[in-house]
C-alpha positions, 0 to 999 in steps of 0.5 A, a space after each residue: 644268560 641268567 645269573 644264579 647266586 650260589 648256595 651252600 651246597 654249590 660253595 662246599 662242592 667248590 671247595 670240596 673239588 677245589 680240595 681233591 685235585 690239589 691232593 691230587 696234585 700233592 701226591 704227583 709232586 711227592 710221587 715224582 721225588 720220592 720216585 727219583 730218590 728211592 730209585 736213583 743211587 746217590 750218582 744219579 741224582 747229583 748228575 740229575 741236579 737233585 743232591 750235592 754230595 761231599 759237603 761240609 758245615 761251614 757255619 750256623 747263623 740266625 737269620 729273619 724270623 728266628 731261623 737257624 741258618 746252616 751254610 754248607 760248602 764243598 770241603 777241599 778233603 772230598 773235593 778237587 774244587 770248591 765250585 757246585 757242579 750244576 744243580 737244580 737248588 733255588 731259594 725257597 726249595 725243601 731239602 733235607 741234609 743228610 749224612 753223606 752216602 759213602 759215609 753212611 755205616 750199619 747202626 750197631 744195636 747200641 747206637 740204632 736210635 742215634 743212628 736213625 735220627 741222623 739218616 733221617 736228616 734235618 730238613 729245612 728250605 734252601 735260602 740262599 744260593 751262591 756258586 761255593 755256598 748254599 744255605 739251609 733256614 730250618 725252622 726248629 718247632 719249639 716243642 721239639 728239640 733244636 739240638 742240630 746234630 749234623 753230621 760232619 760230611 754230609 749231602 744235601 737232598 730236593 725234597 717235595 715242596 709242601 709248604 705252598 700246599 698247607 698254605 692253600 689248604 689252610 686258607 680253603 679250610 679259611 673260605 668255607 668256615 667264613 662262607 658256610 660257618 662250619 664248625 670249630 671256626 674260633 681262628 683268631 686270624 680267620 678273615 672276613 667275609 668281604 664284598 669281594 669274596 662274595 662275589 668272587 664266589 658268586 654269593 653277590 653279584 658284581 656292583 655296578 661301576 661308580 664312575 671316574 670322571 677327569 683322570 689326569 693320566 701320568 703316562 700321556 703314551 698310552 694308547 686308548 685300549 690301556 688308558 680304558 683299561 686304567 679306567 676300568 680298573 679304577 671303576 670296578 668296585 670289587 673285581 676287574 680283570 686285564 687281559 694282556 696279549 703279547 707285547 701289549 704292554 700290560 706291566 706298563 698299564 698296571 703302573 699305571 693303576 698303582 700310581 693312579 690309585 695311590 696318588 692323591 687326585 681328582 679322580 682319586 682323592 684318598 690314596 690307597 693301601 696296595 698289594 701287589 702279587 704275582 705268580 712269580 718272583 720274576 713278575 712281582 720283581 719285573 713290577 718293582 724295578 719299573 716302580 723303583 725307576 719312576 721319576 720322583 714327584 714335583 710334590 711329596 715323597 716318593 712311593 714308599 714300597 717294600 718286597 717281601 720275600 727271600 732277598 736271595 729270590 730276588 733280582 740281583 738289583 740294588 735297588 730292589 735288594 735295598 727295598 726287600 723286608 729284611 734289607 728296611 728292618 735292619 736299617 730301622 732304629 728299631 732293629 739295633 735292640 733286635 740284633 743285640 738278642 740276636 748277637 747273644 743267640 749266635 754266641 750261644 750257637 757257637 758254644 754248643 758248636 764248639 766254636 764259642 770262646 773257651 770252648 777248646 773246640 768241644 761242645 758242652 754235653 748232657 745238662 750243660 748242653 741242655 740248658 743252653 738250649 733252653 737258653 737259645 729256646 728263649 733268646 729266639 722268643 724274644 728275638 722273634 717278638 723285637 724283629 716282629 715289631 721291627 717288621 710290623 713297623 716298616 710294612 705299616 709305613 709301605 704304601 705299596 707292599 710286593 710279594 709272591 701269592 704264596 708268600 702274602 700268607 706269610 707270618 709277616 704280613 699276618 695282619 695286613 690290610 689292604 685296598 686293593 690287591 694287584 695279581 700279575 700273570 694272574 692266569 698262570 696261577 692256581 685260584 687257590 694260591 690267588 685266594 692267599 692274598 684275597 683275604 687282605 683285600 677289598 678289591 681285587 685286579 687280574 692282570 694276564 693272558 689266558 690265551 698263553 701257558 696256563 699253571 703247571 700241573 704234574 697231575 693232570 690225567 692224559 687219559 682224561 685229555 683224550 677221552 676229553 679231545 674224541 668227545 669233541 668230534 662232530 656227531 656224525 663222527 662219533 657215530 660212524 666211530 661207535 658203529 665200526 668199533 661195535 661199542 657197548 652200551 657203557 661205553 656208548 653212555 660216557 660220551 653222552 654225559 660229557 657234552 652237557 658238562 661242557 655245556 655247563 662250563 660256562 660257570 667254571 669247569 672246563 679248562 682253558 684248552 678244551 673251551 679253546 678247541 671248542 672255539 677252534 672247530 665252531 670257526 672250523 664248522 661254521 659254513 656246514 653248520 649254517 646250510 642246516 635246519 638249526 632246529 634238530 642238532 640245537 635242541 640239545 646244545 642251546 638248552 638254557 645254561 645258568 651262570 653260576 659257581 661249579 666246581 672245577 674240572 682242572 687245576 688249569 681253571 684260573 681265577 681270572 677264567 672263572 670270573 669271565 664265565 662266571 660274570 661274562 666278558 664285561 669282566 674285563 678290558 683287553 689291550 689291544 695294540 702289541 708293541 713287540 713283532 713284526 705284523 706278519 708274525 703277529 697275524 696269525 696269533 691275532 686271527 686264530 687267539 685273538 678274534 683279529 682283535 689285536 693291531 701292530 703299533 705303527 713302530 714294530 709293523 714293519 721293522 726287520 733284521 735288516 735294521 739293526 745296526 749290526 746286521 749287514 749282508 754282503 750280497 742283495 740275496 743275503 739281505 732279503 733272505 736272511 735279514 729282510 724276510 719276517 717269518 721263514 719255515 723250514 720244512 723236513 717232510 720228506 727228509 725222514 728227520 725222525 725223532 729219538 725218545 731219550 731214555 729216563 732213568 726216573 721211570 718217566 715217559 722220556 723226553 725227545 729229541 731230533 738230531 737232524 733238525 737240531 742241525 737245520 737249527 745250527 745252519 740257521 744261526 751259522 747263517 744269522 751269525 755271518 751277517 752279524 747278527 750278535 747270539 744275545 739278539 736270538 733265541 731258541 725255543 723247543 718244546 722238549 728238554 731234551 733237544 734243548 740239551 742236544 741244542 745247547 751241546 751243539 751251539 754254546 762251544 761256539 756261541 756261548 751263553 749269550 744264545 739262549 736255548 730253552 724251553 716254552 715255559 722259560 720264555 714266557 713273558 721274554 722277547 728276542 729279535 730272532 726266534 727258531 722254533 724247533 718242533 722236534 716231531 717226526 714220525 710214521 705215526 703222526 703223533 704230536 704230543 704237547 703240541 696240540 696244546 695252542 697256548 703252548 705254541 701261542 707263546 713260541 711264536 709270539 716271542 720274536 720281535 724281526 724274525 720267526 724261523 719255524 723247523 718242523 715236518 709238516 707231514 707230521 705236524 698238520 695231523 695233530 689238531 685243527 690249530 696245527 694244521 691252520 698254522 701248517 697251512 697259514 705257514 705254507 701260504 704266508 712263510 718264505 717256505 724252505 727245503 729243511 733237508 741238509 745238503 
C-alpha cells in the first residue's frame, strides 16, 4: 500500500476529531454525576459510594506543591463508629466538601451570599485514603481567596473529573500550534516538533532501523520472540511497538529494554534518560516493583529510579513508597530549608483556624485575618519555589522517571527531557492522554495487546455500534433486507457510504472491534468467496487505499492501533510464547485472536489442578472431573435460567443479574473447595455488576475476600489457577449485550492458569456474533460439557 505524508489539512482534521469526541466524552463523564447528584437524595449516594456524610474537619495541613490538605473523619457526635462505610473515593478523584445536608438551613436575606458560598462547597481532589480519614488537596488559585471557611459538619461529594481532560485538550492545543503554526503560539512551555512526532503523525516516514550488533542479554531465559522484540526496540530509531498477548511476558521484556537502554554496553555505549508511563497506577507500579527487585551490578550503582504520583496511588510497598518524588525530596538536604517555610505556613493555618498558640480558640477576623492570608499567600510562594528546586534536584539525578501518562503533564516534570518514553498497557490508553508524554521524548516504545480491552469509553453511541454491525453482512444479505423492509432511498444511501470508510480505515478510523469483526466473517466467508469470479464483488472493495493520517472514528482508536495501520505490521514485534494456561485453554484465543501464532511453553502445557499441592481428591472420578479436566462448561440451555434486569435509581439501563446461574456457580466452587482447593487460588469473572454483587452476597459469608469476584475490567492483567466465567444471558430474545465485544471475552478466558469453567446458555449465546457462536461451538467439541440444571 502506498505511503502518503500528511498535509495541514489532514493534521487539523486529526486534531480537530481528536477534539470533538474527547468533549464528547467530557459531557458523558459530567452527564452521568450530575445526573446522580441532581437526582439521588443525600441517602442514595452514600448508599451508592458517591457521598460520605457526617463528616467533621480534623486538621489543615500543607503538603507537596503548596496544596492545602484538609483531612475529615467521621465525628463521634453524628456517628456510632469512626469507620467509612464502603465508598467509591480514590486518591486523585475531584470532590467537593459541602455543608452536610440535614444541616443545610434557608439563607436569610442578610446572610444569602455568605450562605451561597458554602453550599457551593470547596472543591478539591482526593489524596489520601484511609479506613477512618480521607484527605482533600485543594489548590487555592492565587488571585482568588484562600480563605477556607468549612463548615463544621460537613459531606463529601465525587464530582466529574475534569483535570485528565484539560490536560489533553491543552496538549492538542500543544500539537497543532508546533504541527500547523496557528497563531498565538508564544507558550514558554511549547514543546518541539521532534522526529517523533512527525512520524508518529505521519508528517515523516519511520527511519530505517540502525542496527544493534553483539547484545549481551542480562536475562539469558528469554525466549526468542521476547529477545527479537528487545532488539527491536533498541533498533527502532523513533517508534516501536510490542505486542503482548496474555501471559507472554511482556513486563518482563520491557525490563529488559530498560536495563539495555540505561546500561553502559557494546550494543549500548551511552546510557539513557527513560520515562516510563502506563495507563494506570497498577501498571507504572507492576513495572517499578520488578525494577526495585533487580540484583545490584558487580559494577556501578544502582539504577536510580523515581515515582512520580500520589504516594497514596501507589502500592502499599516500602520500597516503592520510599522511591516516590515526595518520599526522595524530603530526605534531600535541600528540603530541610523547604520544611522551615513550611512549619511557619501551617503555624499561620492554625492561627486562622483558631488553633494557633494564644488563639483561645478564636480565629482572627477582618483586617487581622486578611493580613494573614496575605501572609500564607507569600509563605506558599516561597514554599513553592524552595520545594521546586527540591523536586527539580532529585528528578534531575533519576535515570529512569515513573509516572501515569496523565501525570507526565504534571507541573514537576514541567522540563523534563527524555530519550525514550516506555508506555505500558499502551492499548488501554487514549492517544490523547499518550501524547502528554510524547512531547518529553524522542523515541518512544508501545507496549500492549489490542486484542484485549480497549479505553473505556462512557460516550460511545450504541446506535452508531448497530448501524455499524448490519453494515457488515454480506451484500446478498443487505439486499434481500432492503427488499423485505421497502427502504427509502435515504436510507438505501448510508449503507453505501459506510463501507468505503471502512475501507479507508487502514490509516486510522475505525475501532479495534469493528476491524476485528471484519476479520472474523473474512475467516468465516473464505471457502464461498473463493468459488466466485473475484472480479465483480472486488471492483469496489480492492479499490487502491493510501496509508495515511485520518481522523478517528472512535476514542477506542489507540495510538499503538494507529501506528500499525498507519506503517503496517513492521511496526511491531509480538511475543509469541504464554507462560500462564493450560494448551487447551489457550487454543482458542490462539486460533481466533491469535492467527495460531501463539505456542504454550512446555512448563504450563499440560499442568492441572491435580498438581497443586493442596488439591486432592478422595475418589478417581473426583480427580479427573474436578481436578484433572482443563476446560469444563456448564450449559443452562433448556433450564430456562433467565436473566433479571436490576432496576437503577441513576436512570441508567440496569445491569443484570441470573440467580439460577449464580447457584451453578456456587456448586462449582462448593465442589473446588471439597478437594481442597484454597478460595484465593479461584477467581470469578462475569460480565455484569450486578451478579457479581448477587455473587459476592452468595459466596463470601463462606468463603470470604480471599475469593475474588468481579468484573472483565478488573481482571485484566490478573491470573488465578481456576476461573468461572458466568455470562449472565438468557433470554426468549437472544440478546447478548456486551458480550459481543470478542476482547472482552478474550480477557475472561485467558485469565486461568488449570482450569476454565464456563456458565452460560448456549441457546442464548451462540446467537450473538460469529465469535460467540465459534466459542459456542469450539466448547461444545473441546469442553467436558456438562448439564447446568440444578438437581
Amino acid at each position: 500500500m502506498p505511503f502518503q505524508l500528511s498535509t495541514d489539512e489532514q493534521i487539523r482534521a486529526f486534531i480537530d476529531k481528536h477534539r470533538v469526541l474527547l468533549a464528547k466524552e467530557r459531557e458523558a463523564d459530567i452527564e452521568r454525576t450530575s445526573l446522580l447528584l441532581t437526582k439521588c437524595p443525600p441517602s442514595l449516594l452514600e448508599q451508592k459510594g458517591l457521598a460520605l456524610g457526617g463528616l467533621g474537619v480534623s486538621n489543615v495541613t500543607v503538603g507537596l506543591g503548596g496544596k492545602t490538605l484538609v483531612e475529615l473523619e467521621r465525628s463521634t457526635a453524628y456517628s456510632t463508629t469512626p469507620l467509612f462505610p464502603p465508598h467509591t473515593f480514590r486518591p486523585g478523584d475531584l470532590a467537593r466538601i459541602e455543608e452536610h445536608a440535614s444541616t443545610a438551613r434557608k439563607p436569610s436575606k442578610a446572610k444569602k451570599g455568605a450562605e451561597e458560598k458554602v453550599s457551593k462547597g470547596t472543591e478539591g481532589v482526593v489524596y489520601k485514603v484511609s479506613d477512618t480519614r480521607i484527605v482533600i488537596a485543594v489548590d487555592p488559585s492565587e488571585s482568588s481567596s484562600d480563605d477556607l471557611d468549612l463548615p463544621e459538619r460537613c459531606r463529601l461529594v465525587k464530582l466529574a473529573n475534569s483535570v485528565t481532560f484539560d490536560r489533553m485538550d491543552k496538549t492538542l492545543d500543544q500539537l497543532e500550534k508546533i504541527t500547523i503554526g496557528t497563531k498565538d503560539s508564544g507558550d514558554k512551555y511549547l514543546p518541539e516538533l521532534t522526529q517523533l512526532i512527525r512520524v508518529l503523525l505521519g508528517i515523516s516516514e519511520v527511519s530505517k532501523r540502525i542496527p544493534v550488533k553483539d547484545i549481551v542479554f542480562f536475562d539469558e531465559t528469554l525466549n526468542p520472540s521476547q529477545r527479537e522484540a528487545v532488539k527491536f526496540a533498541m533498533e527502532s530509531p523513533e517508534v516501536a511497538c510490542i505486542h503482548g498477548p496474555p501471559g507472554t511476558g511482556k513486563t518482563h521484556t520491557l525490563i529488559e529494554i530498560i536495563r539495555q537502554l540505561t546500561a553502559v554496553t557494546e550494543a549500548n555505549p551511552k546510557p539513557l534518560r527513560l520515562l516510563v508511563c502506563g495507563a494506570s497506577n497498577l501498571s507504572v507500579d507492576n513495572i517499578l516493583e520488578r525494577l526495585l527487585a533487580l540484583p545490584a551490578p558487580a559494577t556501578g550503582e544502582r539504577l536510580k529510579v523515581t515515582r512520580v504520583g500520589h504516594p497514596a496511588r501507589v502500592m502499599a510497598n516500602q520500597g516503592i513508597i520510599d522511591s516516590t518524588l515526595e518520599v526522595k525530596a524530603g530526605a534531600t538536604d535541600q528540603a530541610a530549608l523547604a520544611r522551615d517555610v513550611k512549619n511557619e505556613l501551617e503555624a499561620a493555618m492554625d492561627v486562622l483556624a483558631g488553633k494557633g498558640k494564644g488563639a483561645k480558640g478564636k480565629a482572627p477576623r477582618g483586617l487581622e485575618r486578611k493580613k494573614m492570608w496575605e501572609e500564607v499567600r507569600a509563605l506558599r510562594k516561597e514554599y513553592r519555589q524552595r520545594e521546586g528546586g527540591v523536586v527539580q534536584s532529585v528528578l534531575s539525578e533519576s535515570q529512569v522517571v515513573l509516572a501515569t501518562c496523565h501525570t507526565a503533564g504534571s507541573r514537576q516534570l514541567r522540563n523534563q527531557e527524555f530519550d525514550v518514553l516506555i508506555i505500558d498497557e499502551a492499548t488501554q490508553a487514549l492517544e490523547a492522554v499518550c501524547w502528554i508524554p510524547v512531547f518529553k521524548a524522542k523515541k518512544l516504545i508501545l507496549a500492549g495487546d489490542p486484542k484485549q480491552l480497549p479505553p473505556t469509553i462512557l460516550s460511545a453511541d450504541k446506535h452508531e455500534k448497530k448501524s455499524s454491525s448490519s453494515v457488515k453482512q454480506p451484500k446478498p444479505a443487505q439486499k434481500a433486507k432492503k427488499e423485505a423492509k421497502g427502504m427509502t432511498k435515504k436510507e438505501e444511501a448510508k449503507p453505501a457510504e459506510e463501507p468505503s470508510e471502512d475501507v479507508d480505515a487502514v490509516g486510522s478510523d475505525s475501532s479495534e472491534s469493528s476491524s476485528d469483526e471484519d476479520e472474523e466473517e473474512e475467516e468465516v466467508e473464505a471457502p464461498k468467496k473463493s468459488a466466485k469470479p473475484p472480479s465483480k464483488p472486488n471492483s469496489k472493495t480492492k479499490k487502491q487505499v493510501t496509508r495515511t493520517l485520518r481522523p478517528p472514528r472512535s476514542l477506542e482508536t489507540t495510538l499503538f492501533d494507529r501506528m500499525e495501520r498507519l506503517y503496517g505490521p513492521d511496526i511491531k514485534r509480538m511475543l509469541n510464547v504464554q507462560y500462564r494456561m493450560h494448551a487447551q485453554i489457550a487454543s482458542f484465543p490462539c486460533k481466533v485472536m491469535y492467527q495460531s501464532k501463539l505456542t504454550s511453553h512446555e512448563s504450563v502445557a499440560t499442568h492441572l489442578m491435580q498438581d497443586l499441592p493442596n488439591a486432592q481428591a478422595e475418589s478417581e472420578e473426583d480427580e479427573k472431573e474436578l481436578l484433572g479436566t482443563p476446560v469444563v462448561f456448564y450449559d443452562t440451555a433448556g433450564c430456562e435460567y433467565f436473566e433479571r434486569v436490576e432496576d437503577d435509581a441513576s436512570g441508567d439501563e440496569g445491569s443484570r443479574c441470573n440467580e439460577n446461574e449464580a447457584m451453578v456457580v456456587k456448586r462449582c466452587i462448593d465442589q473446588l473447595a471439597g478437594v481442597g482447593v484454597l478460595p484465593s487460588q479461584i477467581a470469578i469473572i462475569t460480565p455484569y455488576q450486578a451478579q457479581v454483587s448477587l455473587l459476592t452476597t452468595l459466596l463470601r459469608p463462606t468463603y470470604g475476600l480471599e475469593l475474588e469476584i468481579g468484573t472483565v475490567d478488573g481482571m485484566q492483567g490478573r491470573e488465578k489457577d481456576a476461573v468461572i466465567i458466568s455470562l449472565v444471558r438468557s433470554n426468549d430474545k437472544r440478546e447478548v449485550g456486551f458480550l459481543k465485544d470478542k476482547r472482552r471475552l478474550n480477557v475472561a478466558m485467558t485469565r486461568a492458569k488449570r482450569l476454565l469453567c464456563v456458565v452460560g446458555d448456549s441457546s442464548t449465546v451462540q446467537h450473538g456474533s460469529p465469535f460467540l457462536k465459534k466459542w459456542m461451538s469450539w466448547l461444545e467439541n473441546n469442553a467436558d460439557v456438562r448439564y447446568g440444571g440444578l438437581d
